[in-house]
C-alpha positions in Angstrom: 1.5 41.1 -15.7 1.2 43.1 -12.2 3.7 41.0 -10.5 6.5 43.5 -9.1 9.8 42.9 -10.8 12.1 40.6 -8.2 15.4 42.0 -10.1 16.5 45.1 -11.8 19.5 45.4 -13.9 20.8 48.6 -15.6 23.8 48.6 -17.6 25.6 51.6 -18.8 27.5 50.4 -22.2 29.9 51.4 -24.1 31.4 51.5 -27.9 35.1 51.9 -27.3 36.9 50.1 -29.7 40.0 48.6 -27.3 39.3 46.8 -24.0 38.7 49.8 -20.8 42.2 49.7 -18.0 42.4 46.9 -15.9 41.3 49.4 -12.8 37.8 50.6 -12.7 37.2 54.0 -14.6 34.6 55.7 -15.8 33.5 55.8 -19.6 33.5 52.7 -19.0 30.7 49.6 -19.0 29.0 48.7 -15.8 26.0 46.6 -14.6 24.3 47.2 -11.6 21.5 45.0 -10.2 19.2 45.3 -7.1 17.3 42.6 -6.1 16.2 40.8 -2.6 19.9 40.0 -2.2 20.8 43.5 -2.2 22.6 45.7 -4.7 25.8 45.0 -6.6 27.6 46.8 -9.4 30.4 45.1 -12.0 32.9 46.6 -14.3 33.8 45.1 -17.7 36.4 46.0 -19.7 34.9 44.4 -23.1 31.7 44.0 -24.6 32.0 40.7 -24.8 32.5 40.0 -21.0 29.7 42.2 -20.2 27.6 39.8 -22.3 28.5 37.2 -21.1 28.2 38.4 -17.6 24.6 39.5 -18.5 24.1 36.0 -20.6 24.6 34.1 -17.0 22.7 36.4 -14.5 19.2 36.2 -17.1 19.7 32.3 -17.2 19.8 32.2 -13.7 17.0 34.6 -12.7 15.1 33.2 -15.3 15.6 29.7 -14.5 14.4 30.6 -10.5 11.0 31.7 -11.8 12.0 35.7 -10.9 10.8 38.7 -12.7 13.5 40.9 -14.1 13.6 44.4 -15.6 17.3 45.0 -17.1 17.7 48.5 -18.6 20.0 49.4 -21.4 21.5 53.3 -21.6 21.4 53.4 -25.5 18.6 54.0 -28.1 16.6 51.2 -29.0 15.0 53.0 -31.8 15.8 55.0 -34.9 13.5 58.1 -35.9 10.5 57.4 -37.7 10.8 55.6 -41.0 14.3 54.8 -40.8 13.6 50.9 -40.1 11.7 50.6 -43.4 14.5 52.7 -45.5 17.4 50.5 -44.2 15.2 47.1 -43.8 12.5 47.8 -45.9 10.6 46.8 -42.8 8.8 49.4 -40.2 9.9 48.7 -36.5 12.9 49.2 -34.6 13.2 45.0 -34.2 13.9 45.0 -38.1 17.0 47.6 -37.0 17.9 45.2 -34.9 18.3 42.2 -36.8 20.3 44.3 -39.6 22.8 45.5 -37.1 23.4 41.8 -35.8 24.0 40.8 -39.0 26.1 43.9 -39.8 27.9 44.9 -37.0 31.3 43.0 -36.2 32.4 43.3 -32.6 36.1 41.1 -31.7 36.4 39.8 -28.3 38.5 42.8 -27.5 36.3 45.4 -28.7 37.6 46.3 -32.2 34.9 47.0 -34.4 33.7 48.3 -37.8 30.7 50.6 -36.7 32.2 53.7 -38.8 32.3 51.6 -41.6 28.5 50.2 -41.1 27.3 53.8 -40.9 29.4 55.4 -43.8 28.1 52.2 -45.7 24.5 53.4 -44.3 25.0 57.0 -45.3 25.9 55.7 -48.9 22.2 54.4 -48.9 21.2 58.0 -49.2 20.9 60.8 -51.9 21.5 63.4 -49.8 24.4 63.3 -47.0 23.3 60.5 -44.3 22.3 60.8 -41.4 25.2 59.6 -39.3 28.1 61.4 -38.3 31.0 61.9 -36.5 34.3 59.9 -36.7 38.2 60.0 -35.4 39.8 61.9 -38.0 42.7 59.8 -38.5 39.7 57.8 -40.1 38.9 58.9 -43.1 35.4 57.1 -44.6 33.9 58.9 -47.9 30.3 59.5 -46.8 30.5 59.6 -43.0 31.9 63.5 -42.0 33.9 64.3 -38.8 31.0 66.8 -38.0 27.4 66.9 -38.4 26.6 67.8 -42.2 23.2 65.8 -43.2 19.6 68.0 -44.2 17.9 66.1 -43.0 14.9 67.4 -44.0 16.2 66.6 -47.6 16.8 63.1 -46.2 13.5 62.7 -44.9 14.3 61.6 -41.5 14.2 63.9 -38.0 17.1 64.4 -36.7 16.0 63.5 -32.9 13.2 60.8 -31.7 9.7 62.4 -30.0 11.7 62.0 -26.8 14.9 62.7 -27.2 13.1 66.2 -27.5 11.6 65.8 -24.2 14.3 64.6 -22.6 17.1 67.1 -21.6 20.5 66.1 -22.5 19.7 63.5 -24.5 22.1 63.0 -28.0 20.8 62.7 -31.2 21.6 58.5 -32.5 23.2 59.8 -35.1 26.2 61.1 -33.5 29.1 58.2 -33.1 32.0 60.5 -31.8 33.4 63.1 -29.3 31.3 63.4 -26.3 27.9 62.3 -25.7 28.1 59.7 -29.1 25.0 57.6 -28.3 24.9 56.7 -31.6 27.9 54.5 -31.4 26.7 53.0 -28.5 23.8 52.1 -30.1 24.8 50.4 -33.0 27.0 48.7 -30.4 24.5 47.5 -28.1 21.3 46.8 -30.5 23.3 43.7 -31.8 22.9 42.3 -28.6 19.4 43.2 -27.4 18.4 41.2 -30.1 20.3 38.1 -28.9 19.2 38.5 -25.5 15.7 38.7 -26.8 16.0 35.9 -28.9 17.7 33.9 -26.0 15.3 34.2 -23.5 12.1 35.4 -25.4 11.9 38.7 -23.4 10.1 41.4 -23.6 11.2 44.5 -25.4 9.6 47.4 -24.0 7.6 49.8 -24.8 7.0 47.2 -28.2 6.1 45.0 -26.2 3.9 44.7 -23.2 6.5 43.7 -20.0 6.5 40.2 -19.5 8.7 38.0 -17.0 11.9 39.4 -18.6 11.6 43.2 -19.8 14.4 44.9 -21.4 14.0 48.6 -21.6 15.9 51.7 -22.8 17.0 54.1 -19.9 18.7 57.4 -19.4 20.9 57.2 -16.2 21.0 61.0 -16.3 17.7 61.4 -15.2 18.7 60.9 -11.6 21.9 62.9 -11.3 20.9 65.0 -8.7 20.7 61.5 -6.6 24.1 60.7 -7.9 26.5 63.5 -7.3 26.4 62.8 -3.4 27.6 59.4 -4.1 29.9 60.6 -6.3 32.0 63.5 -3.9 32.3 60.6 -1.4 34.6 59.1 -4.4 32.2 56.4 -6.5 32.7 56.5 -10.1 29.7 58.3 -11.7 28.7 55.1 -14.0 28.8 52.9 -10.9 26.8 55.2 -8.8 24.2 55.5 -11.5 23.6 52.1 -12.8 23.6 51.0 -8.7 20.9 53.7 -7.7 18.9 53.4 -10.8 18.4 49.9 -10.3 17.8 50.5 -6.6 15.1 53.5 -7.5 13.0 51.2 -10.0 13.4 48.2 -8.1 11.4 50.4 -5.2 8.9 51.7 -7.8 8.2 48.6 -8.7 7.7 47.0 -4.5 5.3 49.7 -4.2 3.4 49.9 -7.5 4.4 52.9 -8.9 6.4 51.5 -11.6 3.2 50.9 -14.4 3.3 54.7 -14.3 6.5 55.2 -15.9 5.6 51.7 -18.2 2.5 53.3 -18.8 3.4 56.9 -19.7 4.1 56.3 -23.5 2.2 58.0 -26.2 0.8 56.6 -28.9 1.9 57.8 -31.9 2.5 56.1 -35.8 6.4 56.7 -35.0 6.3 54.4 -31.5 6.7 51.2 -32.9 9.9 52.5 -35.1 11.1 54.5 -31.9 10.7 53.6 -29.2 10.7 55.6 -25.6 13.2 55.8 -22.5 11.7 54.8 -19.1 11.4 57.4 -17.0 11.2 60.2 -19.2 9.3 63.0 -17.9 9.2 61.1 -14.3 12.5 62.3 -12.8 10.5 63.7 -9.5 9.4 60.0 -9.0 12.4 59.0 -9.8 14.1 61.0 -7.6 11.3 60.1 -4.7 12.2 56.3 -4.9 15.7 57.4 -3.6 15.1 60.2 -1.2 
């Protein structure tokens, strides 16, 4: 489908585990969106809201016939061979579906994803893979710091481009700064609702379709973002807003397939998965200047 994408969205999630202050912070979640309308940005203070929020902007876009790109700032995918040893099924959609079924989220963000990865840690010989955890918490089988082999697990401890990508956490760490792993295991419960919802593509598993949801890494344009920041945005609002502005313009003038297109192809993809833009931040950075 060559048809430029009408809308994007790009949300910037979070895994805290009581509902963010009343007043916008950062740390925080926030969706941005740039479409024909212009560009907006929302703050949530639950995961929850956020969903729902997201829930009622894809049945409306949808329902108005308009293509949509919404990108998600959290790993879609595990390391190779991870799906298979917690699903006994290959491909990060079987991760997924586990996590949905696992994962218990309340309506004002208490949660038990400590618990899911200590119980996930448990599944292995050798120290797990996950770690990190508040240490008034105390799980056997899920350490404060990072203590798996994992070559004696048999899993890498990054994805292929979490080593291309500078910055970019491991999944496996859920605490302290940079814990995309909670986010994940936060957030993957939902993609697969959202999929199932509205049949959308899943990119790069899929090829895009009228509704693409994609991993992103709003760090990638930072240098774009710090202006907006001194003149006193929050960081997470300024990102989501010009990321969604920067691949909404990509997309108007057909440069977007390049970033879509850029994957490789590799037996660890479909378990994976890639973040859009990797390896493109000049072009990135070109849509905004």
């Amino acid at each position: 489908m060559n048809r430029p994408f009408d809308s994007v969205i790009i949300v910037d999630w979070s895994a805290s585990a009581t509902p963010s202050p009343r007043r916008p912070t950062a740390d925080a979640i926030w969706i941005g969106m740039a479409s024909a309308q212009g560009e907006t940005t929302t703050y949530h203070r639950t995961r929850a809201d956020a969903e729902a929020a997201l829930t009622r902007i894809l049945d409306a876009e949808t329902a108005a016939g308009r293509r949509v790109l919404a990108g998600f700032d959290f790993p879609f995918g595990y390391p190779q061979g991870f799906a298979e040893r917690l699903t006994g099924t290959a491909g990060a959609g079987a991760v997924w579906h586990w996590m949905q079924h696992n994962v218990t989220d309340s309506p004002t963000n208490e949660n038990n994803r400590f618990a899911v990865a200590a119980r996930i840690n448990a599944m292995f010989a050798a120290p797990g893979p996950f770690w990190g955890r508040p240490q008034s918490l105390p799980l056997p089988g899920l350490s404060e710091r990072k203590n798996a082999d994992y070559p004696a697990v048999g899993l890498a401890e990054r994805r292929r481009v979490e080593t291309l990508v500078r910055g970019a956490q491991p999944v496996w760490k859920l605490f302290t700064t940079g814990s995309v792993g909670s986010q994940a295991l936060m957030g993957l419960p939902m993609i697969a609702r959202l999929a199932a919802r509205h049949r959308a593509s899943v990119w790069p598993f899929d090829a895009p379709g009228l509704l693409t949801l994609a991993e992103v890494y709003p760090s990638l344009i930072n240098a774009a973002v710090r202006p907006a920041v001194a003149t006193g945005e929050i960081k997470d609002a300024a990102q989501v807003r010009l990321l969604a502005r920067a691949l909404r313009h990509l997309s108007a003038t057909g440069r977007l397939d390049t970033l879509l297109n850029d994957v490789p192809d590799w037996p660890g993809r479909a378990d994976e998965g890639w973040i859009l833009g990797a390896g493109h931040a000049p072009l990135l950075a070109q849509a905004l200047s």
